[in-house]
N, C-alpha and C positions, 0 to 999 in steps of 0.2 A: 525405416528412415535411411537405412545405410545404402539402397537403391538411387535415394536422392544425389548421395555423395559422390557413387563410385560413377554414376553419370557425367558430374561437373567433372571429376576429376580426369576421364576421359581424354572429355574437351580439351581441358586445360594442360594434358599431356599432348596432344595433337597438335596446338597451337604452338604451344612451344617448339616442338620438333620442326615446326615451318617453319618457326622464325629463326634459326639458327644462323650467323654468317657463314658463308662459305671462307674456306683456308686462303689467305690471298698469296698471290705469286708475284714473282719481279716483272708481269708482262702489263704493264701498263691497261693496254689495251683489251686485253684479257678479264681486268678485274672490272673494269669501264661494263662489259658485256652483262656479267655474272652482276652487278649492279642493277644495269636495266632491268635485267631477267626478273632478278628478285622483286624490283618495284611491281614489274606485271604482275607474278606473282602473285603478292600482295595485295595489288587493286584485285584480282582476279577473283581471290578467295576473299576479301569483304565483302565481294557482290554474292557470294554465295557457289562460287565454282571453284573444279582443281580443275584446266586445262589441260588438255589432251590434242593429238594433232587435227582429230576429225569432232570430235565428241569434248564436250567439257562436263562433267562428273559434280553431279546438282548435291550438294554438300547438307539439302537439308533432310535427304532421307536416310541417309545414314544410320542413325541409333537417335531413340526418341524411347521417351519414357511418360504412360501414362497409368490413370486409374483402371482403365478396363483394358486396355491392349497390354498390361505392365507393357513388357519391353519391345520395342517395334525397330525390326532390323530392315535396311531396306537399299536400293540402289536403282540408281537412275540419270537424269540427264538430257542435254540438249546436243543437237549436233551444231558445229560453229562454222566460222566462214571458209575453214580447210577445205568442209566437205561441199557446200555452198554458199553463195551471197544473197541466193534466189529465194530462198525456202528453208527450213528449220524444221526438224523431226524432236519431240521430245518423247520420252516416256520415263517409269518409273515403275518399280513393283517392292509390295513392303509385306512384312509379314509379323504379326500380334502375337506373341507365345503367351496369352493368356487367354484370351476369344481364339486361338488357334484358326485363323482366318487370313489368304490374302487380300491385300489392296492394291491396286494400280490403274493405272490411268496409261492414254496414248493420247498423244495430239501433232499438231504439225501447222503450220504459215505458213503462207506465199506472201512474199515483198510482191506488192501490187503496181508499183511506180519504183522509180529509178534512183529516188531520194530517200529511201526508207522510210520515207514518215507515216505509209500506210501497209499494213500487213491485213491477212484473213487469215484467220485462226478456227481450227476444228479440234472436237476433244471428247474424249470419252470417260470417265474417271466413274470406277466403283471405289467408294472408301468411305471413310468417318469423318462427320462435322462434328463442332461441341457445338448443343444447347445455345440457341440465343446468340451465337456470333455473328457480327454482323460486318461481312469483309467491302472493302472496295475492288471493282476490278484493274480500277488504275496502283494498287499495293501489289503488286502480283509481283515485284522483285524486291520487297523488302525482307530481309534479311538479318538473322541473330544466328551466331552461333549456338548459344544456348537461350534456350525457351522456357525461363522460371514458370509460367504458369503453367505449360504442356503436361509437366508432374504428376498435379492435383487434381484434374479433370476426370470426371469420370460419368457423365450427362452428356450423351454422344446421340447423336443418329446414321444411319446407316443410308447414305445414298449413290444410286447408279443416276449416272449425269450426261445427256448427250448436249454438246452445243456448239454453235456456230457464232463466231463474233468480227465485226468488223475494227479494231486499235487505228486511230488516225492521229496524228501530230496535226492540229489544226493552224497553230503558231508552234514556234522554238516551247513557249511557254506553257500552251495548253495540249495536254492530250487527254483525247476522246478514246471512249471505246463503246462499241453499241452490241448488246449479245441478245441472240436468240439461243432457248433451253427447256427440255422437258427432263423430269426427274422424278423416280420413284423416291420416297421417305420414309423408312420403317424405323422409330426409335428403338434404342435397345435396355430401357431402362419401362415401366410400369406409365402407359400413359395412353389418354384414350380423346379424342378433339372433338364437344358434342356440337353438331351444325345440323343446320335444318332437320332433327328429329334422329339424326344417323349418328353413331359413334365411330369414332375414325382410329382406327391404331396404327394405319398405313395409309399412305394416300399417293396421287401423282400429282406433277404441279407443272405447268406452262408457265415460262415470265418470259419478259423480254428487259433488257436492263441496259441506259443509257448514264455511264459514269463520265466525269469531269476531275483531271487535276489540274490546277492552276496555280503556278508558280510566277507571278509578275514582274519578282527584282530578283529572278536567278539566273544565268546568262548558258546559253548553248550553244556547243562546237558539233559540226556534222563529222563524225569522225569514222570513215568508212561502212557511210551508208547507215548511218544510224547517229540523232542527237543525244550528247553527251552532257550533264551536267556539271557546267568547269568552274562556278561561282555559284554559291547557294547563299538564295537571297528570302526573305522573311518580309512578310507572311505567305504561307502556304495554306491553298483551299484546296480541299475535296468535297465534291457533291456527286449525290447519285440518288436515280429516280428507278423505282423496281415496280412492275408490275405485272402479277397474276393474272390466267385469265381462265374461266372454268369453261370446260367443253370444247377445248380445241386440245386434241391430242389425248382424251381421258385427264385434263386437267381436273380439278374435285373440285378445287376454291378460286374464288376472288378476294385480292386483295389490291395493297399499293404501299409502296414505302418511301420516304425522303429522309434519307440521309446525308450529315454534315458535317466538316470535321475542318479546323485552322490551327494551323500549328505558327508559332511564335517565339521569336529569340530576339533578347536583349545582349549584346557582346559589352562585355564592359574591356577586359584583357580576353587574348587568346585561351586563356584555359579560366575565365569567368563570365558564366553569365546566366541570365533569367531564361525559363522555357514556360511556354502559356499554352495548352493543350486546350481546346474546347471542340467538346464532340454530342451530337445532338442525332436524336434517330425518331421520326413517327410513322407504326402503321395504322392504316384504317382498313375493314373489311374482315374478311373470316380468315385470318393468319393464324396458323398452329404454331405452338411454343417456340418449335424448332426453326422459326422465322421473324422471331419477338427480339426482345433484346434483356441482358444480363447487365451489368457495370462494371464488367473488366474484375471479377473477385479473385481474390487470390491466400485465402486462407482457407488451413485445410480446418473438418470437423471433428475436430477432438477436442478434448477436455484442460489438459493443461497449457502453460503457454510454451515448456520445453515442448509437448508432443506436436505441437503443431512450427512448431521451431524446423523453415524450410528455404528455398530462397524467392527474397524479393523482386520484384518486376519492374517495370520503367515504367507502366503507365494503368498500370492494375491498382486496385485499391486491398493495398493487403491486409485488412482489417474486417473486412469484409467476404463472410463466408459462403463459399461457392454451393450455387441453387437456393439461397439468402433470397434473392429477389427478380423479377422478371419485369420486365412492362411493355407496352405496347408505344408508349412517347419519353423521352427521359434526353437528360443532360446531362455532362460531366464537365467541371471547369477542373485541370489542375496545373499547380504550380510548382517547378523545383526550379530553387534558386544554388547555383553550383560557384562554391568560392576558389581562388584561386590553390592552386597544392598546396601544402605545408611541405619547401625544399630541407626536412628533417638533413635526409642523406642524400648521395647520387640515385642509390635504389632504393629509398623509401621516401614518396610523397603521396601519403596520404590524402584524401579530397572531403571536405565537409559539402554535405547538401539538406539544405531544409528544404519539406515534402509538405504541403497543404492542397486535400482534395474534395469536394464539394459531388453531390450528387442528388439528383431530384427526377421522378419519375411518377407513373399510375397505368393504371389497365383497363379498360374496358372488358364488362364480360366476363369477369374473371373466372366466374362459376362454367364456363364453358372447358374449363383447362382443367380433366380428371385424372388420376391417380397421383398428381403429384401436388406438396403444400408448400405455399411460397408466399412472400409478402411481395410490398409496392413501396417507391421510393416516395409517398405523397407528402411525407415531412421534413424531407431534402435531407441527406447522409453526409456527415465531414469526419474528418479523418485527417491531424500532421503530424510530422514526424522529421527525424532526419536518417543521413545515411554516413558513415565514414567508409567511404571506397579505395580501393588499392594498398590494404594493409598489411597482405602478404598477397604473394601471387596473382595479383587480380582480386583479391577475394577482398571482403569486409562484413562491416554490420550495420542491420538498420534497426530501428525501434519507430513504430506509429503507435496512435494513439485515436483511440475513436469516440468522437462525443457529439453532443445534439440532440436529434430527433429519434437518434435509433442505439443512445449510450446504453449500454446494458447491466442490468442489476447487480454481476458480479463483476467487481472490478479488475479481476485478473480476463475475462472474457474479451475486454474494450484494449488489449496491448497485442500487437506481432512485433515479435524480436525472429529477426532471418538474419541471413548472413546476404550480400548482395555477390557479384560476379563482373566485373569490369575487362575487356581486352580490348586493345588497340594495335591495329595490324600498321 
């Protein structure tokens, strides 16, 4: 458990030390600068970068903590517009001190047109997925400093990834992205994928995958060749259509996937308001585990509710025990309603949040998915709870509570008490 801690605490010494003000002096003008800077700064590392003159320094491979890699040190990055306006190099390399293994990835864009709105991206990446994620390729800059679920994971698989995609800004509002990719798949945990008479513990895969996000009431500035989001407006859609295809490239399976995801905010005051998550995924056709879907779980497997006492996630159901449940189609509605601070003191405003989440899923086939034992969401999963944030340092506590279809026989089983992690740059 103390791996969990001395992680956050890291962070949360790192942040700090960024956010320091600098000494101010009688030059007016001088403090006017050392202002902007910082604001840059600041925007710079929420998106996920320290800035550099050629290269900006990709903040999220730094130190990462999990079940099978334990501790993953790593460094990486993009190059920015110092070096060009034209094109973008990134790369990354990490390294697991517990599978004693590295990972890394190369890739690169050409700005295609004059307006940024359309790039071609190439990329190679060997390294670790979890079990049942299922990402969009329009998220690909979403960003946390700390990653409560990253922790607890430990249902990985192992892929070499080759691809090629097209990213277009079709309006200010919607951006596209179209990828072609072949990938080997070897899990690293007991599991074997029975299809037409053959058992698979490794396999290759061909998709091609056309994602959409759509933002309708957010507004965009073109700000040196790249749109900016300067007014975030609600509701937000993501869709995305994936499909396999076997025998082109030693591809093994067919399949197909649609996923869907709106996100939702009610503003009542500036620091109150409702968030309405709903996220929806179905595959059909011959999809191994490692391309199904989980429900965001974030409770580890242990026995008491101290030992499993870790931190809470934003959009994870932490009641809910990880490799609990897999399916092939599922839902998740959830809801945190976030009330205004309690102005205790200048430095202490605490935040209350009530937490209610709902989930409902099934599988087809299920007997086809060996070595490992899981259920299905067919009797729909709820779970509320609240959270008090920012009670020292960022830090707080939450308590959920899990009842319904999947409440379980001992009652200490159905509570996670975590502590939560809030920062604001």
């Amino acid at each position: 458990m103390w791996k969990y801690y001395l992680t956050v605490l890291c962070v949360f010494f790192v942040l700090r030390a960024q956010s320091q003000t600098p000494i101010a002096t009688k030059d007016t003008v001088v403090i006017q600068q050392d202002s902007i800077k910082k604001r840059d700064l600041l925007r710079q590392l929420g998106n996920g970068f320290f800035p550099t003159k050629y290269f900006d320094i990709d903040l999220r491979y730094l130190i990462k903590y999990n079940q099978y890699e334990g501790l993953r040190n790593g460094f990486g990055g993009v190059t920015n517009d110092g070096l060009s306006e034209k094109f973008r190099i990134n790369s990354y390399v990490a390294y697991g001190f517990r599978d004693n293994r590295f990972k890394y990835g190369v890739g690169g864009s050409l700005r295609l047109e004059n307006t940024g709105r359309t790039w071609l991206n190439v990329s190679y990446i060997d390294d670790l997925q979890e079990t049942g994620s299922s990402k969009f390729l329009t998220d690909k800059r979403f960003f946390s400093f700390f990653e409560p679920r990253l922790l607890n994971i430990d249902l990985f698989y192992k892929f070499i990834k080759q691809s090629v995609s097209i990213e277009h800004a079709l309006t200010p509002n919607i951006l596209s992205e179209f990828q072609l990719a072949v990938s080997n798949v070897n899990p690293t945990y007991n599991y074997l994928y029975l299809n037409d008479g053959r058992a698979y513990s490794e396999f290759n895969l061909s998709t091609a995958i056309v994602s959409f996000q759509y933002n309708p009431f957010s507004k965009y500035t073109l700000i040196k060749n790249r749109l900016k989001e300067t007014t975030v407006g609600f509701p937000k859609f993501s869709f995305q259509l994936t499909q396999a295809v076997s025998g082109v490239f030693k591809s093994e399976f067919n399949f197909s996937k649609i996923d869907f995801r709106t996100l939702y905010e009610i503003r009542y005051q500036p620091e109150s308001f409702t968030r309405f998550v709903l996220t929806a995924g179905y595959a059909h056709g011959d999809a191994p585990l490692s391309h199904l879907y989980h429900a965001y779980p974030n409770n580890i497997n242990k026995e008491t509710i101290l030992q499993r006492f870790s931190v809470a996630g934003i959009d994870s159901f932490e009641t809910m025990y990880f490799n609990e449940f897999f399916s092939d189609r599922f839902t998740t509605l959830q809801f945190r309603h976030y009330f205004k601070p309690f102005h205790i003191a200048s430095r202490f405003k605490p935040q209350l949040v009530l937490i209610s989440r709902f989930a409902i899923g099934n599988m087809n086939n299920i007997n086809k998915h060996q070595g490992i034992t899981f259920g299905t969401l067919d009797k729909g999963y709820t779970e509320s709870g609240f959270e008090i944030n920012k009670l020292l340092f960022g830090f707080g506590l939450s308590g959920t509570y899990r009842y319904g279809g999947y409440h379980l026989p001992e009652f200490g089983d159905n509570i996670a008490v975590k502590f939560t992690f809030n920062v604001t740059l």
